[in-house]
PDB file of N, CA, C and O in Angstrom:
ATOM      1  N   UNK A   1      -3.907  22.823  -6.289  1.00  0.00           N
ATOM      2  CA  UNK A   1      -4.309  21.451  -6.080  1.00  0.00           C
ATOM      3  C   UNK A   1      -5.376  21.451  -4.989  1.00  0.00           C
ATOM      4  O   UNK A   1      -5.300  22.138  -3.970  1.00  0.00           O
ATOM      5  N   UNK A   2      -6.532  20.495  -5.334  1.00  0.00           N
ATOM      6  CA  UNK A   2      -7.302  20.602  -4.046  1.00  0.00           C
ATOM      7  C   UNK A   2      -7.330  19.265  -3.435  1.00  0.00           C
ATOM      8  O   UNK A   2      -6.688  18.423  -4.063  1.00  0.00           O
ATOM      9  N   UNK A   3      -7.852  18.905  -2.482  1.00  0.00           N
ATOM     10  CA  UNK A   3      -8.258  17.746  -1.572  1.00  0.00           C
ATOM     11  C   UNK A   3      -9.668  17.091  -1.931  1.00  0.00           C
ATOM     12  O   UNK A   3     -10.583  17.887  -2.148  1.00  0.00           O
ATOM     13  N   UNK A   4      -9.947  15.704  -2.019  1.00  0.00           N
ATOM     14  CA  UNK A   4     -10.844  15.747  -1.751  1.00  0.00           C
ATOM     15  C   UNK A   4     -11.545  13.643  -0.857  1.00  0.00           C
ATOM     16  O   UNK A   4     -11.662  12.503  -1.306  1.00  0.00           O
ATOM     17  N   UNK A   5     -11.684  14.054  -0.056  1.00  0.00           N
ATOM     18  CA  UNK A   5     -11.815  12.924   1.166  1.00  0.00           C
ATOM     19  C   UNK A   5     -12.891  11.718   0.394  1.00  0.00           C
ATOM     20  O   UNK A   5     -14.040  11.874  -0.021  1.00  0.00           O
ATOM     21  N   UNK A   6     -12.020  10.497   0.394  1.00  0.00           N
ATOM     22  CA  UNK A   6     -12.686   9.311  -0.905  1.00  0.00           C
ATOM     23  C   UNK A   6     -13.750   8.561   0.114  1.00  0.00           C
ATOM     24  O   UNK A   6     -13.212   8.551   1.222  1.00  0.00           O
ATOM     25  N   UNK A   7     -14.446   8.222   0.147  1.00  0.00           N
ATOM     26  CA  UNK A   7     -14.883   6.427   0.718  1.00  0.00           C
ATOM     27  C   UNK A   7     -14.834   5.086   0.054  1.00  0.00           C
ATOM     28  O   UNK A   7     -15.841   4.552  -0.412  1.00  0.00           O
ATOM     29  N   UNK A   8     -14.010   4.720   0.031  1.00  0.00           N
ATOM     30  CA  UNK A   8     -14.225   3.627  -0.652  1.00  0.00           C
ATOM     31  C   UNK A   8     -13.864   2.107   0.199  1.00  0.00           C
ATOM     32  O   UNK A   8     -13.224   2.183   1.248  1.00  0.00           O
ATOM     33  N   UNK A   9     -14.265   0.902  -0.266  1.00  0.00           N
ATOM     34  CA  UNK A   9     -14.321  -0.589   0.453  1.00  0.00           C
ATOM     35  C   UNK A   9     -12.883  -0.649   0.595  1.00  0.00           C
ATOM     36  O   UNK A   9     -11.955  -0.370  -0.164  1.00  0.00           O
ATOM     37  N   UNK A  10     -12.980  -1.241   2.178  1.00  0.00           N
ATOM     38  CA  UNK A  10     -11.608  -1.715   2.788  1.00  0.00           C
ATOM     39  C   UNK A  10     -10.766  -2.610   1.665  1.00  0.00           C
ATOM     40  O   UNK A  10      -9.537  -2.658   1.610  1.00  0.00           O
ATOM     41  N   UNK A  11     -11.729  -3.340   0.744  1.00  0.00           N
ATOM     42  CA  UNK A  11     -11.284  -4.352  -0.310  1.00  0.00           C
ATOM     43  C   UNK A  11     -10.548  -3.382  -1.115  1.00  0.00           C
ATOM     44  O   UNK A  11      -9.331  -3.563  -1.134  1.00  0.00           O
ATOM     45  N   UNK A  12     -10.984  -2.434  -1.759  1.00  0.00           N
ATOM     46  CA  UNK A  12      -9.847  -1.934  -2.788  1.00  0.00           C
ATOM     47  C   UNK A  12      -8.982  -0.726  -2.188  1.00  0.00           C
ATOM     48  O   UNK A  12      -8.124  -0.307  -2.965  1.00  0.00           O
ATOM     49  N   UNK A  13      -9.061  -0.065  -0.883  1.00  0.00           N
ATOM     50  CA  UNK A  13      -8.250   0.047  -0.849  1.00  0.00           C
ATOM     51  C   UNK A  13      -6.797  -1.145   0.013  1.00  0.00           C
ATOM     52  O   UNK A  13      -5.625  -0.795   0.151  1.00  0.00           O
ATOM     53  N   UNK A  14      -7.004  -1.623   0.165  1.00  0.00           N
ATOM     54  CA  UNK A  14      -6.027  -3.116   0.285  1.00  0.00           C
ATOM     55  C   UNK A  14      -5.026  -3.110  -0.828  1.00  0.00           C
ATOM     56  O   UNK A  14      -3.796  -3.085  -0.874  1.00  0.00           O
ATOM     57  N   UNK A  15      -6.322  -3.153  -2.006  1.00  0.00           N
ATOM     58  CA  UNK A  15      -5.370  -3.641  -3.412  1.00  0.00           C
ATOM     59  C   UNK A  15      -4.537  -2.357  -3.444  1.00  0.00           C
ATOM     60  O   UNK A  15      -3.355  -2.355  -3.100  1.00  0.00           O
ATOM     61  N   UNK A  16      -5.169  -1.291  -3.855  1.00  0.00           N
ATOM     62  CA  UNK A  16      -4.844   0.103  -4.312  1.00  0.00           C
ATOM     63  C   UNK A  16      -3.323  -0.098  -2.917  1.00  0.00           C
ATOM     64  O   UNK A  16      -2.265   0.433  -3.258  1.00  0.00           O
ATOM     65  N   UNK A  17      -3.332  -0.580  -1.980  1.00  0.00           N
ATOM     66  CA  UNK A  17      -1.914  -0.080  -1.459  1.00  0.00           C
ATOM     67  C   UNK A  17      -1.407  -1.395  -1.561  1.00  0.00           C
ATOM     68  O   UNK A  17      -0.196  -1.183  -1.625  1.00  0.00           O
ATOM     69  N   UNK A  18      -1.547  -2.473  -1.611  1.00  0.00           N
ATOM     70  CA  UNK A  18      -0.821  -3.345  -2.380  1.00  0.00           C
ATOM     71  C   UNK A  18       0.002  -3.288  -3.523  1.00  0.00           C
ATOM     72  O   UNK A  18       1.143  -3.721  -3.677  1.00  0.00           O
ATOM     73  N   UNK A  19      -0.962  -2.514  -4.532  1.00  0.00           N
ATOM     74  CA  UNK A  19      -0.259  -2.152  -5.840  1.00  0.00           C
ATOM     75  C   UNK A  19       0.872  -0.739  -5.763  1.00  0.00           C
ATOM     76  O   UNK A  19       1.850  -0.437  -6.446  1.00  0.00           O
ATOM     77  N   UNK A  20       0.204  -0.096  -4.607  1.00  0.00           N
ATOM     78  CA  UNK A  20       1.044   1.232  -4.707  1.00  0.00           C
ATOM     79  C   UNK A  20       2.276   1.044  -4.063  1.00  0.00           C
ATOM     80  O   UNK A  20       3.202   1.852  -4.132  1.00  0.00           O
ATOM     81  N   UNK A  21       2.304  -0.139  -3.362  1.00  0.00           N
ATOM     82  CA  UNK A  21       3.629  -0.652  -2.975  1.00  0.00           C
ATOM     83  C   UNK A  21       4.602  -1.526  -3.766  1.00  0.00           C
ATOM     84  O   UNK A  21       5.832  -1.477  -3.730  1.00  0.00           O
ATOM     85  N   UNK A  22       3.883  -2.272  -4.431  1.00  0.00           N
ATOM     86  CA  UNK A  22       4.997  -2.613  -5.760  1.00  0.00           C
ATOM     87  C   UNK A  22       5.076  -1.729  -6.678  1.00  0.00           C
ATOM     88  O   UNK A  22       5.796  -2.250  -7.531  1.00  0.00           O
ATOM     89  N   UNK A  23       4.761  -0.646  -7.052  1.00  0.00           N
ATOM     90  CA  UNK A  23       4.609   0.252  -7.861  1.00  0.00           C
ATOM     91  C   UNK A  23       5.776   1.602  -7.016  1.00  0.00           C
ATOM     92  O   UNK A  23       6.014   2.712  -7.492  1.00  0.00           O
ATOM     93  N   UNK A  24       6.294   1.065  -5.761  1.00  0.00           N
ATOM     94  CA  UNK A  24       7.076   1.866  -5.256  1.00  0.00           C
ATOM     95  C   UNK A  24       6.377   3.237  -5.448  1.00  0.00           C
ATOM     96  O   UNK A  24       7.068   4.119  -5.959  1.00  0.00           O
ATOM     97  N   UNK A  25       4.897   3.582  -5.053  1.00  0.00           N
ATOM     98  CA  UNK A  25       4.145   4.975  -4.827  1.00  0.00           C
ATOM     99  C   UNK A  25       3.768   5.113  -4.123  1.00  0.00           C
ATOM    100  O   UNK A  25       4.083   4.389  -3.179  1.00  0.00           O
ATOM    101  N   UNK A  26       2.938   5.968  -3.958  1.00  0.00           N
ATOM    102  CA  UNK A  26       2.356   6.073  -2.720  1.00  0.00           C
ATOM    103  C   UNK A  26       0.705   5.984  -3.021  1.00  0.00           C
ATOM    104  O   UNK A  26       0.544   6.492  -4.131  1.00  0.00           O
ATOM    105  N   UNK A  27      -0.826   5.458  -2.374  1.00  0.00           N
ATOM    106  CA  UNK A  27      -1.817   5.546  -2.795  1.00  0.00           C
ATOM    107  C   UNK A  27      -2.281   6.933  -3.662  1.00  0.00           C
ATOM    108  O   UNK A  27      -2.771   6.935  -4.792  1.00  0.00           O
ATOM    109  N   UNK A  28      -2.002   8.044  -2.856  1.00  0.00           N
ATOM    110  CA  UNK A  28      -2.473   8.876  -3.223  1.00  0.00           C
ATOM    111  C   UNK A  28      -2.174   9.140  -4.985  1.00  0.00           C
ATOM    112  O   UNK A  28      -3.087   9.505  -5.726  1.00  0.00           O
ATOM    113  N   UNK A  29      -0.644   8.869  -5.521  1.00  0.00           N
ATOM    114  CA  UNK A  29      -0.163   9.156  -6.725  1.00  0.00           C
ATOM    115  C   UNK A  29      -0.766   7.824  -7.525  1.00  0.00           C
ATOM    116  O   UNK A  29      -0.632   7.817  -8.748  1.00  0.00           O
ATOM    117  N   UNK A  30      -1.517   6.540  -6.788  1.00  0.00           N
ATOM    118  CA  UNK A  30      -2.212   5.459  -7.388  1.00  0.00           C
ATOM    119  C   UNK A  30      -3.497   6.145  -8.327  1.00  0.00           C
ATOM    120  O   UNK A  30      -3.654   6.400  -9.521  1.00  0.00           O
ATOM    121  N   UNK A  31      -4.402   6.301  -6.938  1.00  0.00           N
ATOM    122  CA  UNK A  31      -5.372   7.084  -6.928  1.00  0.00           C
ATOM    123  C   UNK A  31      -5.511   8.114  -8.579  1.00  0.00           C
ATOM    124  O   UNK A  31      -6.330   7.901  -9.473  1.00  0.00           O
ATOM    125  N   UNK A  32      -4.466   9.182  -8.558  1.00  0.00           N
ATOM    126  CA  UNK A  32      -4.391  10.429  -9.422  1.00  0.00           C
ATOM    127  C   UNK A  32      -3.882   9.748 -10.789  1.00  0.00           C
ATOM    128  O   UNK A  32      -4.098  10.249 -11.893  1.00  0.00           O
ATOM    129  N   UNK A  33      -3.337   8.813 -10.630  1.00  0.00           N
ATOM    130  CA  UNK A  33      -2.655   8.321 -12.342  1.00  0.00           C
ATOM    131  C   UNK A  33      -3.863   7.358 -12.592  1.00  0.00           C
ATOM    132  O   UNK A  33      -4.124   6.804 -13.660  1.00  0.00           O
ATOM    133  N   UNK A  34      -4.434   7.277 -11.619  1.00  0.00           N
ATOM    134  CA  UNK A  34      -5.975   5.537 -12.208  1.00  0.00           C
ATOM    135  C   UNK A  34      -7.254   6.558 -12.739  1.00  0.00           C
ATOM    136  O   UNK A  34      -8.020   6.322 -13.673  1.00  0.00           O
ATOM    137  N   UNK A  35      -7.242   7.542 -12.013  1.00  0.00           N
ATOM    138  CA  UNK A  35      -8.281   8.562 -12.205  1.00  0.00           C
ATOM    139  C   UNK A  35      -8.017   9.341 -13.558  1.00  0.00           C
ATOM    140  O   UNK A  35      -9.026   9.711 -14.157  1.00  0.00           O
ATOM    141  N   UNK A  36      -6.873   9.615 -14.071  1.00  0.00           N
ATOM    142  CA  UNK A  36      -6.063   9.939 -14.988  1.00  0.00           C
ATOM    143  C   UNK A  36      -6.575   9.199 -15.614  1.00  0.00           C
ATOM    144  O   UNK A  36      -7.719   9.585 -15.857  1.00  0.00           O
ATOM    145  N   UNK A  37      -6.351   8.275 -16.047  1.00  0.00           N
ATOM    146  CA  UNK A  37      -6.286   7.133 -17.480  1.00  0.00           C
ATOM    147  C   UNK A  37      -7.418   6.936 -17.599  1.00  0.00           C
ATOM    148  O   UNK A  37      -7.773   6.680 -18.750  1.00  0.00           O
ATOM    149  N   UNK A  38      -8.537   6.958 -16.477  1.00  0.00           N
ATOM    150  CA  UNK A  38      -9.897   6.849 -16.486  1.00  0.00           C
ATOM    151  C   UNK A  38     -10.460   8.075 -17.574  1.00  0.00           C
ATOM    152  O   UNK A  38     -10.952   7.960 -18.697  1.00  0.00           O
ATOM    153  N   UNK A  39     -10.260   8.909 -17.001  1.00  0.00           N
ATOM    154  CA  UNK A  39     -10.621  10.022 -17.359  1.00  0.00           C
ATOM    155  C   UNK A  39     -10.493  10.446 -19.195  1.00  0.00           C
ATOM    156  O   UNK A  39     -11.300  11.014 -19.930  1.00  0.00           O
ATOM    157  N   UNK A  40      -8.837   9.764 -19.524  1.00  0.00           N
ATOM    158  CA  UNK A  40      -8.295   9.897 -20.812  1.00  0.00           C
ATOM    159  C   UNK A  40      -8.799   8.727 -21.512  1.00  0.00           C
ATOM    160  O   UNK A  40      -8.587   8.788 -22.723  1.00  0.00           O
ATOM    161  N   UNK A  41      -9.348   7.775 -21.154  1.00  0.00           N
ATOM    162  CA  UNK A  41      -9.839   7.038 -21.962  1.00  0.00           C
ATOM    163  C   UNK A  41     -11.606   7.437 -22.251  1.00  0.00           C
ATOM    164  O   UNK A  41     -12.028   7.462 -23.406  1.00  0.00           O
ATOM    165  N   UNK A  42     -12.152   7.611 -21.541  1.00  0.00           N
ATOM    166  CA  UNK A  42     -13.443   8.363 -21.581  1.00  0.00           C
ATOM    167  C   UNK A  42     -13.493   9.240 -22.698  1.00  0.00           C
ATOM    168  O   UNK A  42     -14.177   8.966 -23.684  1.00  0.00           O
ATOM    169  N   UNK A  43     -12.619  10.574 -22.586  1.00  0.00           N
ATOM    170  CA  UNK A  43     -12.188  11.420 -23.112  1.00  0.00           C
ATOM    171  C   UNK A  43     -11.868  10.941 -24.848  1.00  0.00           C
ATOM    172  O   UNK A  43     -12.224  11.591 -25.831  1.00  0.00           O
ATOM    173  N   UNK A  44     -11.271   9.918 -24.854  1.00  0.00           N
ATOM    174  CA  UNK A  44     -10.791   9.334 -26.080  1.00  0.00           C
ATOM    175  C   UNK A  44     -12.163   8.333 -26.886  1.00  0.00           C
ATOM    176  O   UNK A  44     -12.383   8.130 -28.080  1.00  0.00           O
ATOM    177  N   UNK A  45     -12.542   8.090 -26.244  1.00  0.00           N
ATOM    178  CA  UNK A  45     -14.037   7.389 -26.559  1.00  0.00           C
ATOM    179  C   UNK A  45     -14.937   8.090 -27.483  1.00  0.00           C
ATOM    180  O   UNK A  45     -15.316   7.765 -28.608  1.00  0.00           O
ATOM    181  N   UNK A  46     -15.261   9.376 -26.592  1.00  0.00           N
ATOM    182  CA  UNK A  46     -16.199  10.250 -26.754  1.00  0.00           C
ATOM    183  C   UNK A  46     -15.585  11.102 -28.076  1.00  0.00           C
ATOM    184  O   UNK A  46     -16.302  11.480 -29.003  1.00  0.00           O
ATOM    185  N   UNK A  47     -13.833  11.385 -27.983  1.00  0.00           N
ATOM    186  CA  UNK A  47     -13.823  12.148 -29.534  1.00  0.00           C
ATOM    187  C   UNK A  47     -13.923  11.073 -30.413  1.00  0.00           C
ATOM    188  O   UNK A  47     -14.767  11.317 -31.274  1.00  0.00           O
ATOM    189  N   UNK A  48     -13.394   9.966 -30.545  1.00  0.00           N
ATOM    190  CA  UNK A  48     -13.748   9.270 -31.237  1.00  0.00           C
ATOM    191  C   UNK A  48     -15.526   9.387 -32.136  1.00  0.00           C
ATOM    192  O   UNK A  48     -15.730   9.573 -33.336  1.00  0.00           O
ATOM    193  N   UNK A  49     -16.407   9.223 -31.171  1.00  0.00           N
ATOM    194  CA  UNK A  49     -17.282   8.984 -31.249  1.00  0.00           C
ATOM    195  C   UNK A  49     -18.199   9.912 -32.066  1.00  0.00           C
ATOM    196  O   UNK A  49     -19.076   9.445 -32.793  1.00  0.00           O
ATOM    197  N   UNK A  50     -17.920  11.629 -31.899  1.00  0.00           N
ATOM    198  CA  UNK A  50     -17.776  13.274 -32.835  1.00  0.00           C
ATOM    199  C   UNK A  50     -17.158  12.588 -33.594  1.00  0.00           C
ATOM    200  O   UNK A  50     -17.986  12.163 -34.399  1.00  0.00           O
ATOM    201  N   UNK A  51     -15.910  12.105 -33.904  1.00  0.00           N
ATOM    202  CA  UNK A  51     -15.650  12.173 -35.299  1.00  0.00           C
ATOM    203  C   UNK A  51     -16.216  11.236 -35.947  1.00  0.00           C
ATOM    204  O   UNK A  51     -16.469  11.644 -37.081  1.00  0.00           O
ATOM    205  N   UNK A  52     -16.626   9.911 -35.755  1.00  0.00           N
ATOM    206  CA  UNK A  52     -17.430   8.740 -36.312  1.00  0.00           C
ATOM    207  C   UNK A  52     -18.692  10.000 -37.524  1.00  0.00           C
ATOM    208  O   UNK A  52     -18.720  10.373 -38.696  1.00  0.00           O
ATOM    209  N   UNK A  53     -19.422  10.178 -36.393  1.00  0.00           N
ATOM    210  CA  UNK A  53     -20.550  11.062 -36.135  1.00  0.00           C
ATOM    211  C   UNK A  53     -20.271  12.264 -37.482  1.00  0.00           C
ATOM    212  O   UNK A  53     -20.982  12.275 -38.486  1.00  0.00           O
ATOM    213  N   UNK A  54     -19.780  12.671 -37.388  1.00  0.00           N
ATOM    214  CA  UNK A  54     -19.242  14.147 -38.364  1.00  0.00           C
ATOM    215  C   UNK A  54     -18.383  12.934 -39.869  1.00  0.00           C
ATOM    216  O   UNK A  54     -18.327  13.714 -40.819  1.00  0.00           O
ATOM    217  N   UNK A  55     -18.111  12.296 -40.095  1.00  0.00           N
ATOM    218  CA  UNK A  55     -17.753  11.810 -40.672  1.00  0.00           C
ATOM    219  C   UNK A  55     -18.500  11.234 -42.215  1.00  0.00           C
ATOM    220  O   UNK A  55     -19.423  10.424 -42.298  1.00  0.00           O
ATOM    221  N   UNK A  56     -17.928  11.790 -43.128  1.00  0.00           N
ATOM    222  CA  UNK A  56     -19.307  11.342 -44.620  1.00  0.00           C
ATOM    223  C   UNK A  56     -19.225  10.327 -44.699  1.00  0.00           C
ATOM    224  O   UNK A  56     -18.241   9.652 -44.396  1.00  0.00           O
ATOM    225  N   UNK A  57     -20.520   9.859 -45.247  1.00  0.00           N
ATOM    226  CA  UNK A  57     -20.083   8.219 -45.783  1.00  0.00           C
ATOM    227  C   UNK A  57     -19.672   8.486 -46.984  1.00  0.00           C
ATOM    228  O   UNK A  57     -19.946   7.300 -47.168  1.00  0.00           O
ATOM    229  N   UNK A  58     -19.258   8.884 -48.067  1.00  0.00           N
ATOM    230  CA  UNK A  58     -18.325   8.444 -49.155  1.00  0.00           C
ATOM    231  C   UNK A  58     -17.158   8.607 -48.365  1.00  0.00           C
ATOM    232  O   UNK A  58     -16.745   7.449 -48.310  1.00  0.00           O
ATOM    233  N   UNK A  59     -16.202   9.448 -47.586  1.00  0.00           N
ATOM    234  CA  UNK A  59     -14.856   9.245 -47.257  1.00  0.00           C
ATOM    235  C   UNK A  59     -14.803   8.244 -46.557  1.00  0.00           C
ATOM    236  O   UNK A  59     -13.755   7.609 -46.669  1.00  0.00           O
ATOM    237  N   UNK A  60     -15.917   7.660 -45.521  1.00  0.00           N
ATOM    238  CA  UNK A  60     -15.736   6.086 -44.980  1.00  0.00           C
ATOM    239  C   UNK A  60     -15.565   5.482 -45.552  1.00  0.00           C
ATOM    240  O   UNK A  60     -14.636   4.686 -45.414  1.00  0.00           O
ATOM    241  N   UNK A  61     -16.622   5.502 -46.865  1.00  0.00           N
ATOM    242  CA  UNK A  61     -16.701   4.118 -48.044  1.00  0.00           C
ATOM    243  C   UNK A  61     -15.257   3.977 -48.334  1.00  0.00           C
ATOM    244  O   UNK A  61     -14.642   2.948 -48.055  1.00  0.00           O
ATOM    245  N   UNK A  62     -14.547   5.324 -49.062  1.00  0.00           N
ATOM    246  CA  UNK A  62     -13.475   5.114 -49.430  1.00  0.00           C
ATOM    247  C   UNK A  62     -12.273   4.634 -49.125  1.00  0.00           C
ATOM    248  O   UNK A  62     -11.338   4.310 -49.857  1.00  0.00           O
ATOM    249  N   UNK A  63     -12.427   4.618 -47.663  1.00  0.00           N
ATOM    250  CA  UNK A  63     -11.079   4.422 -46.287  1.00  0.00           C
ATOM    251  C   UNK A  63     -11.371   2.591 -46.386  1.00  0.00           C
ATOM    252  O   UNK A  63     -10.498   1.790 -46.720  1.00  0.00           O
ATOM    253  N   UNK A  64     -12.454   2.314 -46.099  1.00  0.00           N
ATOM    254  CA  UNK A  64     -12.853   1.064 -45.731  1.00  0.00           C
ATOM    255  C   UNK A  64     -12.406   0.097 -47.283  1.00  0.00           C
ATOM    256  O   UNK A  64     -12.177  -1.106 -47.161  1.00  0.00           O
ATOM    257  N   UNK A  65     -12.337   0.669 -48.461  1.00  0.00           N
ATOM    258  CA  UNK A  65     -12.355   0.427 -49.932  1.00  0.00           C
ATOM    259  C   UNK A  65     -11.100   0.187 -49.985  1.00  0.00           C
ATOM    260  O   UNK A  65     -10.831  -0.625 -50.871  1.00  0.00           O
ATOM    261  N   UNK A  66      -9.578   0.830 -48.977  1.00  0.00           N
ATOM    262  CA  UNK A  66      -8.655   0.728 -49.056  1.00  0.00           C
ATOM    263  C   UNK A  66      -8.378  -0.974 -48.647  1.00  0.00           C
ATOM    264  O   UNK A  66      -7.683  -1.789 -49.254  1.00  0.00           O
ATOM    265  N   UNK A  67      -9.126  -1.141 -47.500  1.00  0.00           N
ATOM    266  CA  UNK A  67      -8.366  -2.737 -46.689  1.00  0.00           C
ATOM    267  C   UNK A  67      -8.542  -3.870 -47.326  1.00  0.00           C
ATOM    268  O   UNK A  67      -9.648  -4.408 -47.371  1.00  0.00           O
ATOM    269  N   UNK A  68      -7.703  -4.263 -47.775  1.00  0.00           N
ATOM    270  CA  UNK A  68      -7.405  -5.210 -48.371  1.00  0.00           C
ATOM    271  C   UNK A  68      -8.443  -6.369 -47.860  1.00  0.00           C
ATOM    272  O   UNK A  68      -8.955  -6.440 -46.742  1.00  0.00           O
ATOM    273  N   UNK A  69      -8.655  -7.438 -49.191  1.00  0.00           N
ATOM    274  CA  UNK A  69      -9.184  -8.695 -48.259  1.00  0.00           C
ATOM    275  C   UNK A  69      -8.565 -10.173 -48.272  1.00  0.00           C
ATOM    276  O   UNK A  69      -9.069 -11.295 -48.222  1.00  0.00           O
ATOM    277  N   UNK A  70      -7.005  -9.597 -48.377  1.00  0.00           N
ATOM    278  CA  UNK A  70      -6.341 -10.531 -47.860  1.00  0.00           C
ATOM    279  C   UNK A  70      -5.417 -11.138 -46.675  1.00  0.00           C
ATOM    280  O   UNK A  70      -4.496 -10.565 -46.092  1.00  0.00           O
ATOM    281  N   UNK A  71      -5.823 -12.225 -46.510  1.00  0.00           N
ATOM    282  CA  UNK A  71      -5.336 -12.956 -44.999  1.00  0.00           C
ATOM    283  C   UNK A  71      -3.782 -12.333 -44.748  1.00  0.00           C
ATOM    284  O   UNK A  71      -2.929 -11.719 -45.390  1.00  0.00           O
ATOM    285  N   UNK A  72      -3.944 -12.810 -43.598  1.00  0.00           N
ATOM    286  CA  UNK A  72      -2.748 -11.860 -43.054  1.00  0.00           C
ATOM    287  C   UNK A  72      -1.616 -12.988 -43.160  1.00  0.00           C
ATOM    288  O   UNK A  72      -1.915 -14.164 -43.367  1.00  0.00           O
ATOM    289  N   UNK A  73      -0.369 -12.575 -43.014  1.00  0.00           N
ATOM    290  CA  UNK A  73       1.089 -13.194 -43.004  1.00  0.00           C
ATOM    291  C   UNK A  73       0.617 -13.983 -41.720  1.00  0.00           C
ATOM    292  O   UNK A  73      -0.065 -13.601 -40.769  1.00  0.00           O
ATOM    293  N   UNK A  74       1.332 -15.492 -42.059  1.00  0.00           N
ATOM    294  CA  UNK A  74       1.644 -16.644 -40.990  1.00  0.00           C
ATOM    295  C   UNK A  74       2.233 -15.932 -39.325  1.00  0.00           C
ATOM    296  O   UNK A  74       1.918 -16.269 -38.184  1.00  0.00           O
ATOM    297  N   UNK A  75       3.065 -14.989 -39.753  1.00  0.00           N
ATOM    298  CA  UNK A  75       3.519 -14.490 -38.652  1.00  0.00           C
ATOM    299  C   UNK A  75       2.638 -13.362 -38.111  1.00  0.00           C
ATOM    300  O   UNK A  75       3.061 -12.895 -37.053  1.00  0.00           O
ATOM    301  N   UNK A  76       1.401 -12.757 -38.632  1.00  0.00           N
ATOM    302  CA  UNK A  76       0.867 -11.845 -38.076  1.00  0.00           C
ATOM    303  C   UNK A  76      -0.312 -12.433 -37.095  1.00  0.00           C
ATOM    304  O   UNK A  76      -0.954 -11.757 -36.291  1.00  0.00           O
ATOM    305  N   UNK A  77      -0.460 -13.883 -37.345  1.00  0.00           N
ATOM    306  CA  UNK A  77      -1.888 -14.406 -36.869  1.00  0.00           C
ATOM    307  C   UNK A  77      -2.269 -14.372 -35.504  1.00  0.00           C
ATOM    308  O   UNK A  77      -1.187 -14.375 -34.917  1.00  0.00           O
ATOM    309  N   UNK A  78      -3.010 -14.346 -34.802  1.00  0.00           N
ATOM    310  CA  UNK A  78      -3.392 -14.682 -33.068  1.00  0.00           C
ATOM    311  C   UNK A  78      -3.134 -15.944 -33.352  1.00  0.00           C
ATOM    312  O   UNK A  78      -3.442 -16.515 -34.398  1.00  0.00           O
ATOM    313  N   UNK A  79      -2.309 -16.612 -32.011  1.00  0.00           N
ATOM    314  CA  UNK A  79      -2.492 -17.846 -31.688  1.00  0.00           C
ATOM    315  C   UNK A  79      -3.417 -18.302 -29.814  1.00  0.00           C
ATOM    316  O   UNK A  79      -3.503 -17.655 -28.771  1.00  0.00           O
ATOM    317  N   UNK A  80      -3.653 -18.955 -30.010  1.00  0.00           N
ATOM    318  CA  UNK A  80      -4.237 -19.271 -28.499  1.00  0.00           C
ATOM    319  C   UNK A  80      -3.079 -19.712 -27.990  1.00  0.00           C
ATOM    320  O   UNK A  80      -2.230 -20.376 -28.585  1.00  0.00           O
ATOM    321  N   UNK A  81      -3.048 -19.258 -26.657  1.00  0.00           N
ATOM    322  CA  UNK A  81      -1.546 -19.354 -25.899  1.00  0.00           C
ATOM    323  C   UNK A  81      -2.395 -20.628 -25.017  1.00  0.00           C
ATOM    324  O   UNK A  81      -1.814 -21.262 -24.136  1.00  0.00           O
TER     325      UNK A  81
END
């Protein structure tokens, strides 16, 4: 594991130990799980994005050929809350 010394605005870190205190953590394990998810969503973007990319258009056509174009069940709808 290495170290490495942050700078960041008095403003977030406030929040960041605000949250790491209802979160019963400590900043530092804030810090490593936010940087985490950062990181895995990036990560998830970008393969996404190779496979778009590498992807034929007849097997798109065909995937997209599957979805139906009918409305969804009463119970599946968004409502505005």
């Amino acid at each position: 594991m290495s170290s490495y010394a942050l700078r960041l605005p008095e403003s977030l870190k406030q929040a960041s130990k605000r949250i790491a205190a209802a979160d019963d953590t400590t900043m530092n394990q804030f810090f490593v799980v936010a940087i985490a998810e950062k990181i895995s969503a990036m990560e998830t973007a970008d393969f996404f994005e190779r496979r778009s990319a590498a992807a034929s258009k007849s097997k798109t056509d065909k995937a997209w050929a599957k979805v139906s174009s009918k409305q969804p069940v009463p119970d599946d709808r968004w409502t505005k809350a």
